[in-house]
C-alpha positions as CSV (number, residue, x, y, z in Angstrom):
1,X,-177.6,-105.9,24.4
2,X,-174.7,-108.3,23.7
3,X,-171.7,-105.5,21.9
4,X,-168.8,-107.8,21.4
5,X,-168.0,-111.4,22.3
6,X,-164.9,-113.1,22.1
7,X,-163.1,-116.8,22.5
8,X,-159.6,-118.0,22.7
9,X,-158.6,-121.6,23.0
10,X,-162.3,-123.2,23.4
11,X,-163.3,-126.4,21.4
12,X,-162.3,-125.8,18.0
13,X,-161.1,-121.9,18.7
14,X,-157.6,-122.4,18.9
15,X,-156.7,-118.6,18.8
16,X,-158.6,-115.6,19.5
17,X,-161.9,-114.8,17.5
18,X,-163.9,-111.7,17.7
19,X,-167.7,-111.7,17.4
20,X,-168.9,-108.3,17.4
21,X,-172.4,-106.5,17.0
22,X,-171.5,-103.1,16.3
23,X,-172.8,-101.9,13.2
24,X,-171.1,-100.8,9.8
25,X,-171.6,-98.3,8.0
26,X,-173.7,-99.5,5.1
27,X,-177.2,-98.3,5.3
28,X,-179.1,-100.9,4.1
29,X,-181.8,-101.7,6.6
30,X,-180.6,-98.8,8.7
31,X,-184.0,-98.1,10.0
32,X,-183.8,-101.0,12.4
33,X,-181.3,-100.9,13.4
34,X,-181.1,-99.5,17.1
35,X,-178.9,-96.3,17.5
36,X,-176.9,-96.1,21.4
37,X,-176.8,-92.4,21.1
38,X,-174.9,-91.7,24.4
39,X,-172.0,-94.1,22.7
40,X,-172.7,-92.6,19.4
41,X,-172.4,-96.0,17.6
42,X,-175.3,-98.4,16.5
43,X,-175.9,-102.1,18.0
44,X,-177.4,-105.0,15.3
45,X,-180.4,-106.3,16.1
46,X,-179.5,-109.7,14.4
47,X,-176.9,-112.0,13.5
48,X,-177.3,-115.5,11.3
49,X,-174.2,-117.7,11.8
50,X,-173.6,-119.9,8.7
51,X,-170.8,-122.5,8.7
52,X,-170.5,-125.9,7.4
53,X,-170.7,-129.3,9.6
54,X,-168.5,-129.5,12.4
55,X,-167.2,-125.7,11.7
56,X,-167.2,-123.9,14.9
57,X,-171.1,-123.0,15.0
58,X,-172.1,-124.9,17.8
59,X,-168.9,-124.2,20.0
60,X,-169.7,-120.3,19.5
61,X,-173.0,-120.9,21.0
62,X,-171.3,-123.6,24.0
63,X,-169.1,-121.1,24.8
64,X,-171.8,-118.8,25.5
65,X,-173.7,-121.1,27.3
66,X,-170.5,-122.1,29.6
67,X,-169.8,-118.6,30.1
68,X,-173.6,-118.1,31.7
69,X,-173.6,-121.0,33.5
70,X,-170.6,-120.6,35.1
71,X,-172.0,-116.8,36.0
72,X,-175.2,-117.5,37.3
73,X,-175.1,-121.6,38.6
74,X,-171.0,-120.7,40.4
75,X,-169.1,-123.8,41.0
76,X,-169.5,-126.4,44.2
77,X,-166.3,-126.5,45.9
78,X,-163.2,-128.0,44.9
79,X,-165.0,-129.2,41.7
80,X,-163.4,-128.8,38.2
81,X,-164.5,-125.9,35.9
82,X,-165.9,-127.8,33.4
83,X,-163.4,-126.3,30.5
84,X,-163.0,-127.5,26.9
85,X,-159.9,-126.3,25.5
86,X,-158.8,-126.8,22.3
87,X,-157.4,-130.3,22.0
88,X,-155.6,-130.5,18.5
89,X,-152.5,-128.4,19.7
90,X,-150.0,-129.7,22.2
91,X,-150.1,-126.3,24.2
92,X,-153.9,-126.0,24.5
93,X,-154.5,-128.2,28.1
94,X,-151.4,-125.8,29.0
95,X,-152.7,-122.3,28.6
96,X,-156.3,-121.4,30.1
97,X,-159.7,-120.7,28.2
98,X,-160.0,-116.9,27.5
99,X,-163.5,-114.9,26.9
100,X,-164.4,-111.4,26.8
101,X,-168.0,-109.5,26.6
102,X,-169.0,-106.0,26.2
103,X,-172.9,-105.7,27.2
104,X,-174.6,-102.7,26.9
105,X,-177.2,-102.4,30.7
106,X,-179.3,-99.1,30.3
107,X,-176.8,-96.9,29.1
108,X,-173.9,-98.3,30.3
109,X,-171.5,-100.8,28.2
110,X,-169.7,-103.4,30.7
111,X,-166.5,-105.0,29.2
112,X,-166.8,-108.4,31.4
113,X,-163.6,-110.6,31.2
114,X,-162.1,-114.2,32.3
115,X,-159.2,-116.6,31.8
116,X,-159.9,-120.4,33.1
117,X,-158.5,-123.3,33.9
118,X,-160.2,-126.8,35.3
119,X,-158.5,-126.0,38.5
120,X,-159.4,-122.4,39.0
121,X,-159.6,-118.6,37.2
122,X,-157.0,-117.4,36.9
123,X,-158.1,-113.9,35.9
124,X,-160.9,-111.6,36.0
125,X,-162.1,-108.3,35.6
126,X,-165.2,-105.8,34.8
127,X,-165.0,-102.7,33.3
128,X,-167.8,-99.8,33.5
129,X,-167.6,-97.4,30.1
130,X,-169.8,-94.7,30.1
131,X,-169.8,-92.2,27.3
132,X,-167.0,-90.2,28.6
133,X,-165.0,-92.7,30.5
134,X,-164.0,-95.8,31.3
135,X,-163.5,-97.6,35.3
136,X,-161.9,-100.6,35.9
137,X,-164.6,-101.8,39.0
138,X,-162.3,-104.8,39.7
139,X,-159.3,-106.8,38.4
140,X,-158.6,-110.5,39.7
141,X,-155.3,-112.2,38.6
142,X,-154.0,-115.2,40.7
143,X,-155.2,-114.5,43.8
144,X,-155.0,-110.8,43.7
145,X,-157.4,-108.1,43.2
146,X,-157.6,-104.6,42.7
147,X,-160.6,-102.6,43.4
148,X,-162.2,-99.3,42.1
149,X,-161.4,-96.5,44.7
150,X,-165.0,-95.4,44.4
151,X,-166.6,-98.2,45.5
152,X,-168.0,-97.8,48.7
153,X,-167.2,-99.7,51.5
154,X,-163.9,-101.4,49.8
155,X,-163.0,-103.2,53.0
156,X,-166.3,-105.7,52.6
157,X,-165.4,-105.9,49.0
158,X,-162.3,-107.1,50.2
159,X,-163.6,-109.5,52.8
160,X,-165.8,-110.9,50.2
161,X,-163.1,-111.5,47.9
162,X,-161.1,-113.5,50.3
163,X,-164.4,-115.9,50.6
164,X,-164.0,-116.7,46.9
165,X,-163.0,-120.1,45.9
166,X,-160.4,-120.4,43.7
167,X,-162.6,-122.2,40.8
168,X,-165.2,-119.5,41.6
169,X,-165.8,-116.3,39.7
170,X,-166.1,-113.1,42.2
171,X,-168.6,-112.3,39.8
172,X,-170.6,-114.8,41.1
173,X,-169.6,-115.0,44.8
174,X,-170.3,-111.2,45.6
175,X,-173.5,-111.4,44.1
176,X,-174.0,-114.3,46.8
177,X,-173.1,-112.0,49.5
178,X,-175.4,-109.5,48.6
179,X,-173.2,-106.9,47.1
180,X,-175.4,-105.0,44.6
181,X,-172.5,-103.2,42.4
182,X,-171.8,-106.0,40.3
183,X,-175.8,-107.4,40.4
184,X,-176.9,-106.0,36.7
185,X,-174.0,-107.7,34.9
186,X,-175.1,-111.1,36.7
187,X,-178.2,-110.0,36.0
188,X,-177.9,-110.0,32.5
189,X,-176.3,-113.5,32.1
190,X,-179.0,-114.8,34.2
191,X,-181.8,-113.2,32.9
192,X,-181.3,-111.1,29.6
193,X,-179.3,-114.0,27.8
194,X,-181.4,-117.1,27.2
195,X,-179.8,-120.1,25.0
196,X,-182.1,-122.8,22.7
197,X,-180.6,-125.5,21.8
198,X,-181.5,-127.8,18.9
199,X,-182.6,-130.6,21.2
200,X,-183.9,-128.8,24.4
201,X,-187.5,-127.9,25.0
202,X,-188.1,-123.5,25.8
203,X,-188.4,-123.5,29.2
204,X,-192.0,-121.1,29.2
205,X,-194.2,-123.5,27.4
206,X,-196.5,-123.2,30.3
207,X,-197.7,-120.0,29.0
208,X,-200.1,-121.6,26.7
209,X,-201.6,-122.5,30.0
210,X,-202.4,-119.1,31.0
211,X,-205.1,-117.4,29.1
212,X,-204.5,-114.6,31.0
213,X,-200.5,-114.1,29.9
214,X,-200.2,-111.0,27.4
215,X,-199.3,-113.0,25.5
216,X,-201.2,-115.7,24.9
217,X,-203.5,-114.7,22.6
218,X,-200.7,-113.9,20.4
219,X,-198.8,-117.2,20.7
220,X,-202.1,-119.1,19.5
221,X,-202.5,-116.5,16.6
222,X,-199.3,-117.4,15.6
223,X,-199.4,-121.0,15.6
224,X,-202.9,-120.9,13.2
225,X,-200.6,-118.1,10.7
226,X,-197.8,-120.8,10.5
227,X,-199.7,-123.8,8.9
228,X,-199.6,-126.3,12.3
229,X,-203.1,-127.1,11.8
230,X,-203.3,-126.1,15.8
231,X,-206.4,-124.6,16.7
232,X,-204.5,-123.2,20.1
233,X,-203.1,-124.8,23.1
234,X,-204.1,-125.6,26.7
235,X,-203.5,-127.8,29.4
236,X,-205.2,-130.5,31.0
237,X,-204.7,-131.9,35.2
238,X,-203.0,-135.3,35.1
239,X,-203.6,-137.3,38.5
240,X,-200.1,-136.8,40.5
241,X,-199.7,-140.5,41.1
242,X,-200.2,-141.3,37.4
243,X,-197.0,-138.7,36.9
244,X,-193.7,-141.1,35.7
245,X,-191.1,-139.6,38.6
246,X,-189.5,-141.2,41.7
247,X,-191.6,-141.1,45.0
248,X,-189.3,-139.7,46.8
249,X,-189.0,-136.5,44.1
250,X,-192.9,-136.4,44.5
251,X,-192.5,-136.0,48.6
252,X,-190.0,-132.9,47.7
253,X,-192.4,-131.5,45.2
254,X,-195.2,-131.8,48.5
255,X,-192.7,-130.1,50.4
256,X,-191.2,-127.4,48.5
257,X,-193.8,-126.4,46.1
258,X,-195.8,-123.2,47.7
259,X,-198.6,-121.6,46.3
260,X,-199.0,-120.1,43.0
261,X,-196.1,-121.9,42.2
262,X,-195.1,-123.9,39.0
263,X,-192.1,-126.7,39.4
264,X,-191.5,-128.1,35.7
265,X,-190.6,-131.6,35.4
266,X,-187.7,-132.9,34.0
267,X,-189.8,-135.7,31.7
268,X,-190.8,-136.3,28.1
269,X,-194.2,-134.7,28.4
270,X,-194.1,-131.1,29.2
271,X,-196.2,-131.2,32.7
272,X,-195.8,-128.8,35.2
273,X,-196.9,-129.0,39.1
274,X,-198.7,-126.4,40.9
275,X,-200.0,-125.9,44.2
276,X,-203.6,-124.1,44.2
277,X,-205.7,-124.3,47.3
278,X,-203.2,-126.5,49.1
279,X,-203.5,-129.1,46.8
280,X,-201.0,-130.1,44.2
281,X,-201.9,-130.0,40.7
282,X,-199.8,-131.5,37.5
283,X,-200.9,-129.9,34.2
284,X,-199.9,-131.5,31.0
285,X,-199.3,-129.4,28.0
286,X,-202.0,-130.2,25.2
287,X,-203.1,-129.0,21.7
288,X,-206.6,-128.6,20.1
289,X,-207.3,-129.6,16.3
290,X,-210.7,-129.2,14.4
291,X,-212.5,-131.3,13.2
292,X,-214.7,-131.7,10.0
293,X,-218.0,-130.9,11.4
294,X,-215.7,-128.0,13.0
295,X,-215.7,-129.1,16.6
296,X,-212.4,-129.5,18.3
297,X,-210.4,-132.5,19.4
298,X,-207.1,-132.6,21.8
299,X,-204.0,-134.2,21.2
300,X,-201.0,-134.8,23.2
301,X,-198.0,-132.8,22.3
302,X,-196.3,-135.9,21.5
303,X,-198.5,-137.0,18.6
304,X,-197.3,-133.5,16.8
305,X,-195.0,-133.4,14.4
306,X,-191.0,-132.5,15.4
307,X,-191.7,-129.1,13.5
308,X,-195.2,-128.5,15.2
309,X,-193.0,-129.4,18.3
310,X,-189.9,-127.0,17.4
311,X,-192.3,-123.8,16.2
312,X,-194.2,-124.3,20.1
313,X,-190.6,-124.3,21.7
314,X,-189.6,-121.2,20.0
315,X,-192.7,-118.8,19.1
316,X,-192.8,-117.9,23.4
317,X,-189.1,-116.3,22.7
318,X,-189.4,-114.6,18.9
319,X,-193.1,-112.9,20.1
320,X,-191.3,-112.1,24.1
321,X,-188.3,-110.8,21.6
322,X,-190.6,-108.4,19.3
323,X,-192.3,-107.2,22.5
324,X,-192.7,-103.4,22.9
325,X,-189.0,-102.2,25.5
326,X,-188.2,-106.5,25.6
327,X,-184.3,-106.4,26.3
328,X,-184.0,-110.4,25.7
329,X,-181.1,-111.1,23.9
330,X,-181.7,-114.5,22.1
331,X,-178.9,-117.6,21.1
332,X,-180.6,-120.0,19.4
333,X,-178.2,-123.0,18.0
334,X,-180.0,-125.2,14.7
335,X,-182.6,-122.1,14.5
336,X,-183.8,-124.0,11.3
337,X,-184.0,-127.6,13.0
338,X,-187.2,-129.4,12.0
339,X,-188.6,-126.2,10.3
340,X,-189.8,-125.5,6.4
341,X,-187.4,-122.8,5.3
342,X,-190.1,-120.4,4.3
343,X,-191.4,-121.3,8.1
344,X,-188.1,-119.8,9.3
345,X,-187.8,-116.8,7.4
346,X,-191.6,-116.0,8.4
347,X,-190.6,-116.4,12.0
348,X,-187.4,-113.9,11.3
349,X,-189.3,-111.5,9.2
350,X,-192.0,-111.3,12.0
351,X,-189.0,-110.6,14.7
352,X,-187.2,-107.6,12.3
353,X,-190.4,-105.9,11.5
354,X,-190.8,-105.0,15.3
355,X,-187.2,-103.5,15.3
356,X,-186.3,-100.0,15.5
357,X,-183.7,-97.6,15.7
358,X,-185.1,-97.5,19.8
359,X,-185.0,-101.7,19.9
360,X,-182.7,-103.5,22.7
361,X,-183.4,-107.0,21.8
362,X,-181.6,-109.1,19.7
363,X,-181.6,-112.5,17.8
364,X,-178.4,-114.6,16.8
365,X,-178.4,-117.7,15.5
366,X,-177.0,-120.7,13.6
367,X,-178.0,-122.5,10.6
368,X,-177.7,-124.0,7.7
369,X,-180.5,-123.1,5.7
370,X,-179.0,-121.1,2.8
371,X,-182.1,-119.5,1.8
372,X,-181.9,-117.1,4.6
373,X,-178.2,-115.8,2.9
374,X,-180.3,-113.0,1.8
375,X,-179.6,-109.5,1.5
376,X,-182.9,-108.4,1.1
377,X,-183.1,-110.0,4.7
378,X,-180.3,-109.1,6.5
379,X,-177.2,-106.3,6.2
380,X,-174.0,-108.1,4.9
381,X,-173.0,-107.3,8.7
382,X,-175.8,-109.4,10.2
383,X,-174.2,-112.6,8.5
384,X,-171.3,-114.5,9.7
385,X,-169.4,-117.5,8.7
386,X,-167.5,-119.8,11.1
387,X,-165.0,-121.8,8.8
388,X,-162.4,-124.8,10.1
389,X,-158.5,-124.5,8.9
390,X,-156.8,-127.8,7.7
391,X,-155.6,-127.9,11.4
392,X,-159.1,-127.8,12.9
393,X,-158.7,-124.5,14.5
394,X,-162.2,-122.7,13.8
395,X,-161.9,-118.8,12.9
396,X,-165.2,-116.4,12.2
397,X,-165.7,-113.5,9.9
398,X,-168.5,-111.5,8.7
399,X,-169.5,-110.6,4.9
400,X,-169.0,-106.9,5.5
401,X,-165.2,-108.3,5.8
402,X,-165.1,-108.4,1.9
403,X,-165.1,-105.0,0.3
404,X,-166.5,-106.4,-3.2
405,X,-169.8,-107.5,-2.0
406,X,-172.4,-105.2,-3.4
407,X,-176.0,-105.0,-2.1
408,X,-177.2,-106.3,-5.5
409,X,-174.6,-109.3,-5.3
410,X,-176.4,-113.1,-5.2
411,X,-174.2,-114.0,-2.1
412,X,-175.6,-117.2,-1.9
413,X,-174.5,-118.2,-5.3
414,X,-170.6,-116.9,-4.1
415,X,-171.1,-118.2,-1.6
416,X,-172.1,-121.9,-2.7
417,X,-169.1,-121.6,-4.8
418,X,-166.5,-121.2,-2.1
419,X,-165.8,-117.9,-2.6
420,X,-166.1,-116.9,1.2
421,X,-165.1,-120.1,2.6
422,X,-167.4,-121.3,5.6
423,X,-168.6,-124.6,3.1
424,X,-167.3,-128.3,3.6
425,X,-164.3,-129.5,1.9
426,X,-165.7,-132.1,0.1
427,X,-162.9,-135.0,-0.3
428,X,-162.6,-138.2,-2.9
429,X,-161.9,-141.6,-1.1
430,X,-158.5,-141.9,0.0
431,X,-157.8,-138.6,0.1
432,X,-157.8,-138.3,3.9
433,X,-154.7,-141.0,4.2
């Protein structure tokens, strides 16, 4: 579970801002939300970032997605960290990007922490806090590093260090050298958080392949309740030569691909290649429609409409989310993108009535669809506001912030009113000169 997050001088966060899941003490909705009893303290399930245009939600979620990347995919040598500082202030190229996470892995909480440059990090540490103490595993600054003295076998620790690259994070670089101590906190960029961006297609469409995933039943249901007019989905074999990539791409794919496999490829259609009884195989994503005397007829994914299209990228990760013991931990940017608001909130709706006070998954997101500013939806802690000061420097707060808000308030109305901040400042001509 993702505890705290935080960014300093990244995009449009000039100075530091704190993101935190911990929950407060209202008790609206409290049955849900999941209790970490060894911490004695209680993790949300659920965040909705709400923000005007160009206010600082998509750089929370670019951050996040930097952070990961530079975690699991490292750095090629004497390449630039690909760092975007905040460029409005004269001192921002001059100081380095700063980010901090508290995780919660089984039942320990792992304060994870890095300052960046283009040229190289220039610190680093991870912290292990148990419910009676806290151990500082590593610290990196500049070159240096100082390592817990329980650790065992310090002096490989040591040697592995002094293989790190400057632009690398020894995150990263022990887990390459097979040191296991640090492996669940990769592990948990790499495969707990998983990012959706408005424009990218979820990876595990190929599911709808597989009548035999547990979920694929499920994901068909699904895609009948939401009005698609999508009997279910399947796949059909497309020819490999009749597949649009470079030949040369096609003799890797005869190389590399082994059995059992499944390589996706990077093109419009969402095809995949397999290898099954030493033959390859491309399988193109398709849906089935009825017709009037009730038989069915296929389409191609791309006749669909953009919402039929968004609702199969992201019902694989709300239904994998609602999962009985699922641990995924969700960011999707633009959740409402393409989507009927009453679509949206059935999606969300469908995600918090499989939470508990025993759930590890979580949901954040950003939009701007203000029906979902509802407190018969969500705890006033569960939604967050990113806002932009008249000098562009992006700042985030959360409605339990404001003391008056009452659980019978209309927020949405407040906040439509500017009461909160978090809405554009809506200028007459000429006012900008």
């Amino acid at each position: 579970m993702l505890i705290r997050f935080s960014i300093e001088n990244w995009m449009s966060f000039r100075d530091k801002v704190d993101f935190s899941m911990i929950a407060s003490k209202e008790r609206q909705h409290g049955e849900r939300v999941p209790k970490l009893d060894k911490h004695r303290t209680r993790a949300l399930p659920i965040a909705a970032l709400y923000g005007g245009n160009a206010s600082g939600k998509t750089n929370f979620f670019k951050a996040l997605s930097f952070v990961k990347t530079l975690v699991v995919n490292g750095t090629r040598p004497d390449s630039l960290i690909p760092v975007d500082f905040f460029k409005l202030s004269l001192e921002g190229s001059k100081q380095p990007s700063r980010f901090e996470f508290e995780v919660l892995i089984d039942e320990t909480i792992y304060d994870f922490r890095l300052a960046v440059t283009r040229n190289a990090i220039l610190e680093e540490s991870l912290t292990a806090i148990s419910s009676s103490s806290e151990k500082v595993l590593y610290s990196r600054r500049e070159g240096d590093i100082d390592l817990d003295k329980s650790l065992p076998d310090r002096d490989f620790f040591l040697f592995a260090f002094k293989g790190t690259r400057i632009n690398q994070l020894f995150l990263t670089n022990s887990v390459d050298q097979n040191i296991d101590a640090f492996r669940p906190v990769y592990d948990w960029f790499k495969d707990i958080l998983q990012l959706i961006a408005p424009d990218s297609r979820f990876e595990p469409f190929e599911r709808f392949f597989d009548d035999g995933h547990p979920l694929y039943n499920s994901m068909n249901d699904m895609l009948c309740q939401l009005d698609t007019g999508i009997l279910h989905l399947g796949s059909e074999d497309v020819p490999l030569d009749n597949v649009p990539i470079p030949e040369s791409f096609k003799m890797m794919l005869k190389e590399d691909v082994k059995e059992g496999m499944a390589v996706r490829l990077p093109t419009k259609e969402r095809l995949v290649i397999t290898r099954e009884n030493d033959e390859l195989i491309a399988k193109k994503l398709i849906s089935f429609h009825s017709r009037e005397d009730g038989t069915s007829v296929k389409f191609d994914i791309r006749q669909e409409s953009d919402g039929s299209q968004r609702v199969i990228d992201l019902l694989p990760a709300f239904l994998e989310l609602a999962a009985d013991g699922s641990k995924k931990v969700y960011i999707i940017d633009e959740i409402d993108r393409s989507l009927h608001p009453l679509l949206t909130r059935r999606l969300i709706e469908f995600y918090l009535s499989a939470c508990s006070d025993r759930s590890r998954s979580q949901l954040l997101f950003t939009t701007h669809d203000m029906l979902l500013m509802d407190q018969e939806l969500f705890r006033r802690d569960e939604m967050w506001v990113a806002e932009r000061d008249l000098h562009g420097a992006s700042s985030l707060f959360s409605f339990s912030d404001y003391k008056d808000i009452r659980y019978d308030k209309d927020i949405l109305k407040s906040y439509l009113q500017g009461r909160f901040g978090g809405i554009p400042r809506l200028l007459t001509r000429g006012s900008c000169f």
